[in-house]
C-alpha positions in Angstrom: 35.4 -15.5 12.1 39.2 -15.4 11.6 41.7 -14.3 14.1 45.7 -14.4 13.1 47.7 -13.6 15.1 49.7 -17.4 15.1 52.4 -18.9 17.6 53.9 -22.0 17.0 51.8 -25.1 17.8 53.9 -27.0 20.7 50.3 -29.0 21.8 47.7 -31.4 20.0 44.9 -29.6 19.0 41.4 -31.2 19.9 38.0 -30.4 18.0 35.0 -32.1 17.8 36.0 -35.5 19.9 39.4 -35.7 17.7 42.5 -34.5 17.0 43.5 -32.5 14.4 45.8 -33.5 11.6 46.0 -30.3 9.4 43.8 -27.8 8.4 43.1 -25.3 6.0 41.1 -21.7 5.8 40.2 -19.5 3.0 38.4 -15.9 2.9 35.2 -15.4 0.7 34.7 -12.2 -0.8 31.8 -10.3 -2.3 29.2 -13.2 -0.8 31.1 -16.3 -1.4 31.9 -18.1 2.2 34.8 -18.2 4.3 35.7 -22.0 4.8 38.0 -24.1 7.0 38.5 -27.5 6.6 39.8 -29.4 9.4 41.3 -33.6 9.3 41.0 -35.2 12.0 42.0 -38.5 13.5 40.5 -40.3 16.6 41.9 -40.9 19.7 42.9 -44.8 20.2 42.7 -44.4 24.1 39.2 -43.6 23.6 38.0 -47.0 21.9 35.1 -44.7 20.8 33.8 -43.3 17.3 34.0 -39.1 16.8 29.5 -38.7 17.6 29.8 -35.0 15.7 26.6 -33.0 16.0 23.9 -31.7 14.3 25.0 -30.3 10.9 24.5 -26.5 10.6 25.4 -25.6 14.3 27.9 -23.2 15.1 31.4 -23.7 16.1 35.0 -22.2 17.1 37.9 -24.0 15.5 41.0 -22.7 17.5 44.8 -23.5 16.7 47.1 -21.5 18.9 46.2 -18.1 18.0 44.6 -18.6 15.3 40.6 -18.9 16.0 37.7 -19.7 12.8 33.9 -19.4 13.4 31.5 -21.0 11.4 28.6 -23.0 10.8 29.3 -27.1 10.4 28.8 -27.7 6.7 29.9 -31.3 6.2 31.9 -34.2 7.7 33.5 -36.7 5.7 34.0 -40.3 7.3 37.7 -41.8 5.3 38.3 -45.3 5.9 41.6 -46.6 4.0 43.2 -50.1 3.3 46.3 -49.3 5.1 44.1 -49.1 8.5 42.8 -45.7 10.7 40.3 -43.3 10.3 40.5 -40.0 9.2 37.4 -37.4 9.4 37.5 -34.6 7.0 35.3 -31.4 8.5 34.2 -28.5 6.9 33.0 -25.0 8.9 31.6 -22.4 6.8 30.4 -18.7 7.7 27.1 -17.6 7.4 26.4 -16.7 4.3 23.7 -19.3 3.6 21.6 -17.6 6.0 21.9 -14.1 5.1 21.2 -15.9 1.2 18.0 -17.7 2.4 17.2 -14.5 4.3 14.2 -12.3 2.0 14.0 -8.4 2.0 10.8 -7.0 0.7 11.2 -3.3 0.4 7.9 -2.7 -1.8 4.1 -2.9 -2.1 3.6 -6.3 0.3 2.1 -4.4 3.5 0.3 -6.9 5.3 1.6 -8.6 8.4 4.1 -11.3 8.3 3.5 -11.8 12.4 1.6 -10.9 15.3 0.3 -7.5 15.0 0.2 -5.5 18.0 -3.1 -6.2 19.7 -4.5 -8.7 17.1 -3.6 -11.9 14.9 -2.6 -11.8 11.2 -4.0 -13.8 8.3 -1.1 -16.1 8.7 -1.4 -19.3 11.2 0.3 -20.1 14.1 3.4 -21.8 14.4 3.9 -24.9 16.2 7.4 -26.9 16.8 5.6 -30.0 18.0 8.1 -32.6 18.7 10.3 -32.0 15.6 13.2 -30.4 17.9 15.3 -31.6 20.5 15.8 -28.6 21.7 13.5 -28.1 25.4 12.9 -24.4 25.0 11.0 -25.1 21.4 9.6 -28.1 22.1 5.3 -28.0 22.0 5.4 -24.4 22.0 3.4 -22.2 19.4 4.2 -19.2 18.5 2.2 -16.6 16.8 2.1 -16.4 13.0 6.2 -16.7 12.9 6.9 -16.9 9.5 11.0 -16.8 10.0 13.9 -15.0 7.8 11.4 -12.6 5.8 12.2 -9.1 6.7 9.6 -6.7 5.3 11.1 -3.3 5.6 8.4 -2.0 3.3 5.7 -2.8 6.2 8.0 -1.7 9.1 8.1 2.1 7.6 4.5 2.1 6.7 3.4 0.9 9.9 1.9 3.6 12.2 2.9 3.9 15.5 6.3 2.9 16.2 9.7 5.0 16.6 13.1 3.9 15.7 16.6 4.9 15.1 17.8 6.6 11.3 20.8 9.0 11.6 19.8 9.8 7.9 16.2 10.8 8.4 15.4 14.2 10.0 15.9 14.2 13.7 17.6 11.0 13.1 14.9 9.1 13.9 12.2 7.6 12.1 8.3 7.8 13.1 6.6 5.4 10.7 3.5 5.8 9.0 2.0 5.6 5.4 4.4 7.4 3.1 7.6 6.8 5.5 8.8 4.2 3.2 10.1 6.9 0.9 9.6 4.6 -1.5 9.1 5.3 -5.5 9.5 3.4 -8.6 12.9 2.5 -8.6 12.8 1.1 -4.5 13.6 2.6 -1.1 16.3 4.5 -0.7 19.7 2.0 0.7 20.5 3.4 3.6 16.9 3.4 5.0 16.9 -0.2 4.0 20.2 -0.7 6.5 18.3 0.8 9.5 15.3 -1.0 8.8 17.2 -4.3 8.8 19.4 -3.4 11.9 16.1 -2.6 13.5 14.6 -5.7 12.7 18.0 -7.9 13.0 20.2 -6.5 15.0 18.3 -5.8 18.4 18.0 -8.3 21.1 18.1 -12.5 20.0 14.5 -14.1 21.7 16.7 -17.0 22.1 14.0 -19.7 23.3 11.2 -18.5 20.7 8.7 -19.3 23.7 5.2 -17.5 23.0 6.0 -15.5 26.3 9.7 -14.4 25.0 7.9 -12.8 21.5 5.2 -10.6 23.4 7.8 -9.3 25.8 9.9 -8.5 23.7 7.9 -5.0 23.0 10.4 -3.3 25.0 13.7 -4.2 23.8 15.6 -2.6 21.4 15.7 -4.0 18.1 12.4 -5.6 18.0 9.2 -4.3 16.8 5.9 -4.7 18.4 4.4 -5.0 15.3 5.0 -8.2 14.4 6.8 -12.0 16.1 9.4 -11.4 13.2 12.7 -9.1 14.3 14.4 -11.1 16.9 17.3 -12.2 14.7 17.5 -14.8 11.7 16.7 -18.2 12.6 18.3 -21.4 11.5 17.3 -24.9 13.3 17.8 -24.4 17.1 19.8 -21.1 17.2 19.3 -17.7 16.3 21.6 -15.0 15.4 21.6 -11.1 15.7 23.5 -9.2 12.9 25.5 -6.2 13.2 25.0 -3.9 9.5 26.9 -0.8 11.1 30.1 -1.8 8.9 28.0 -1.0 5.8 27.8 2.6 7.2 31.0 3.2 5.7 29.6 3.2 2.3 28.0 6.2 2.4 29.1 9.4 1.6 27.5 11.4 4.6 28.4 8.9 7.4 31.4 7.3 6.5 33.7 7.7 3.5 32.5 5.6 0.9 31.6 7.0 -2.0 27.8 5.8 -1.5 25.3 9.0 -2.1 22.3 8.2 0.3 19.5 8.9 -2.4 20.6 5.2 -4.2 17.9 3.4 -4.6 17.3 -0.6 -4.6 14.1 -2.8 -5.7 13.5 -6.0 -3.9 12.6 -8.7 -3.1 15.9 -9.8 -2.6 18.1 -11.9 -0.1 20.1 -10.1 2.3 23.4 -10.8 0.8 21.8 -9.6 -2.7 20.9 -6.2 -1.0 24.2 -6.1 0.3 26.1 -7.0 -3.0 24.1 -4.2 -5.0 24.9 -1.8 -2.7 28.9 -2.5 -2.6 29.5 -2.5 -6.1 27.4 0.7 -6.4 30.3 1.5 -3.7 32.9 0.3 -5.3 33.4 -2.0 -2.7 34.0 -5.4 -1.4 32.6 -7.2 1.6 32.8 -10.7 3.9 30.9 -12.2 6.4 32.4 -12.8 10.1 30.6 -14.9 12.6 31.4 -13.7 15.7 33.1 -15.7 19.2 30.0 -15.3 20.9 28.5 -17.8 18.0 25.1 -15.8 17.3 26.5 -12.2 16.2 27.2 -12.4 12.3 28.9 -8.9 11.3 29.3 -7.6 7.8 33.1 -6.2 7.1 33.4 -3.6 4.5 36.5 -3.4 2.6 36.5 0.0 0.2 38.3 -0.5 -3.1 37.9 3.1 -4.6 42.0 3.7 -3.3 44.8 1.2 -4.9 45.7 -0.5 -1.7 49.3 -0.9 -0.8 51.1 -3.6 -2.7 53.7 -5.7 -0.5 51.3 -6.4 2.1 50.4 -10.0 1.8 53.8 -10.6 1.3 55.3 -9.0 4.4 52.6 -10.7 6.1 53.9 -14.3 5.4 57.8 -13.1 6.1 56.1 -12.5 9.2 55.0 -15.7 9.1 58.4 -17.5 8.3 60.0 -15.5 11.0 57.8 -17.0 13.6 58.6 -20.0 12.1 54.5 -21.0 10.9 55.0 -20.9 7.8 56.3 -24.4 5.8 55.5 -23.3 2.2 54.3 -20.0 0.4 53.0 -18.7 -3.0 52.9 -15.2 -3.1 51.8 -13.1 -6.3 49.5 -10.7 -8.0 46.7 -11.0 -10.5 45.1 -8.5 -12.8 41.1 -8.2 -11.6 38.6 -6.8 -13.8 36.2 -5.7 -10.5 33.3 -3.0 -11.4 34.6 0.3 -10.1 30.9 2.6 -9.9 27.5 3.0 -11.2 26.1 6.2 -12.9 22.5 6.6 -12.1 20.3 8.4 -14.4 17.1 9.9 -14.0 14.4 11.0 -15.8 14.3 14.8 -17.9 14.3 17.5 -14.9 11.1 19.2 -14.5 10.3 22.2 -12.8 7.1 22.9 -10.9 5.9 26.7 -10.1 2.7 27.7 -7.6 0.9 30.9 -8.3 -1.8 32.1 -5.7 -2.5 35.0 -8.1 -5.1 35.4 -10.6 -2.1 35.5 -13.7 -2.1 33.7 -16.6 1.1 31.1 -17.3 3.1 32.0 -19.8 6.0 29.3 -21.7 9.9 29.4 -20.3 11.6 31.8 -21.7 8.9 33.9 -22.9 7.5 37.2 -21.5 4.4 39.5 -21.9 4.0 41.9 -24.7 6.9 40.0 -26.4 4.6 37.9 -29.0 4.1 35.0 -26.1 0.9 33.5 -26.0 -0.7 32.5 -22.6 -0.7 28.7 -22.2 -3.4 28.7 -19.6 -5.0 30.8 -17.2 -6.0 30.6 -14.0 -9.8 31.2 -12.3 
């Protein structure tokens, strides 16, 4: 995503077929996306118009030091009366794709993909023509219905074995009843492993037919169904990394996060992952990484007052090595939740008796005027 670590510019900067003007970058917090928007001009020599490609593909802006990665969102042709043309283009992170992205953590068990040893009640999949991409084109893939993770169906699914530090043995060996699931949802940190299992293993880059049956034995992927080999989006595919939201919890990392909170879905990834931080009192952004398919998720805990005077001594850094033309520094009053309090139903308390006794009320013994409220044959 962002990388700051700035010299002075002494060369022109190239992106894209032109050459940069100015830019810009911001930071998006608690789901909203990073952006960097980028002018550009193009070069006369070249007698040639900026051809920018397909909208949606990822890209690394770099300026000296300074290094953005993102998805293209927009490019703006400007044509003006005083002559030249300026481009205006916008990179975004990933967000949009964890936000299109659906968990289903209850009840929907039936396959979203190719089962192992059999077809689900979904079709196939067929790019056809409708890609220019080699490695999709005319190839079919099994029932792929894309960017639904059903963690629901991954626990309850017999026969498969993956990593959870938080489940005894610290694995998990699904089945019926692995979901752990009740009325109010699975339990959030099961919901993390599931996802990282399903996400975060290997990326089937080509989606051939031949890639998604072999991918049985790589980590990461499940042979239960074509779905688990990353998010897609057009041509590419990305892997994400959830071990920042480890952090969260109050066993694994040193959030504040018990591991017994529950969540309902269906949601979007970044829904799941907004619940869970404010639960956690904490705030979170989204960083595609240089390689251009891993998307991380940075966890920033807010339950300590951070140390004032940072940002500022940041930018007289900044002036020092002489990057820095104009500043606004201040602080703001934010009104940000802090917790949750879960409450439960009335505790009950269950007792087993293998002896022929009769039951008698709480707080009540024999011979003292209790009555028997049952007995047992």
């Amino acid at each position: 995503m962002v990388h700051v670590n700035s010299n002075k510019f002494h060369d022109t900067i190239p992106f894209l077929g032109g050459l940069v003007i100015d830019f810009s970058t911001n930071i998006g917090w608690s789901g909203s996306a990073s952006s960097c928007s980028i002018n550009l001009i193009e070069e006369t020599d070249w007698n040639t118009p900026i051809v920018f490609p397909e909208m949606g593909s990822p890209h690394q802006f770099k300026a000296g030091d300074f290094i953005f990665n993102g998805l293209l969102k927009s490019v703006t042709r400007n044509e003006g009366a005083s002559g030249g043309i300026k481009y205006s283009v916008t990179l975004e992170s990933p967000n949009e794709l964890l936000n299109g992205a659906q968990v289903i953590t209850d009840t929907y068990s039936v396959d979203l993909g190719q089962p192992s040893g059999g077809q689900s009640n979904y079709p196939y999949f067929n790019f056809g023509s409708n890609t220019d991409n080699p490695n999709l084109k005319n190839k079919s893939i099994f029932n792929l219905v894309p960017n639904i993770c059903n963690v629901f169906k991954l626990y309850e699914s017999p026969g498969h074995t993956f990593y959870n530090p938080n489940r005894p043995g610290g694995q998990v060996n699904t089945g019926f009843g692995q979901s752990w699931n009740n009325s109010q949802g699975m339990r959030w940190i099961d919901i993390v492993w599931g996802l990282y299992y399903l996400l975060g293993g290997n990326v089937v880059k080509t989606n051939d037919l031949n890639d998604v049956v072999g991918i049985n034995s790589q980590w990461g992927v499940g042979s239960y169904t074509g779905i688990g080999g990353g998010l897609y989006y057009g041509d590419y595919t990305y892997r994400i990394d959830f071990s920042g939201l480890e952090d969260l919890s109050s066993t694994m990392g040193s959030g504040i996060l018990p591991d017994d909170y529950r969540t309902n879905g269906p949601t979007s990834i970044i829904g799941f992952i907004q619940d869970i931080c404010q639960a956690a009192s904490s705030d979170f952004f989204i960083e595609l990484k240089d390689n251009l398919y891993d998307i991380k998720i940075n966890v920033i805990n807010r339950v300590s007052q951070p140390q004032l005077g940072t940002i500022e001594s940041y930018v007289q850094y900044g002036k020092t090595l002489g990057t820095v033309s104009s500043a606004q520094v201040g602080e703001a009053w934010a009104n940000n939740t802090m917790g949750k309090m879960v409450i439960g139903a009335n505790q009950t308390r269950m007792y087993q008796s293998t002896a022929l006794n009769q039951i008698y009320g709480f707080f009540t013994q024999q011979g003292a005027g209790a009555k028997a409220a049952n007995s047992l044959f």
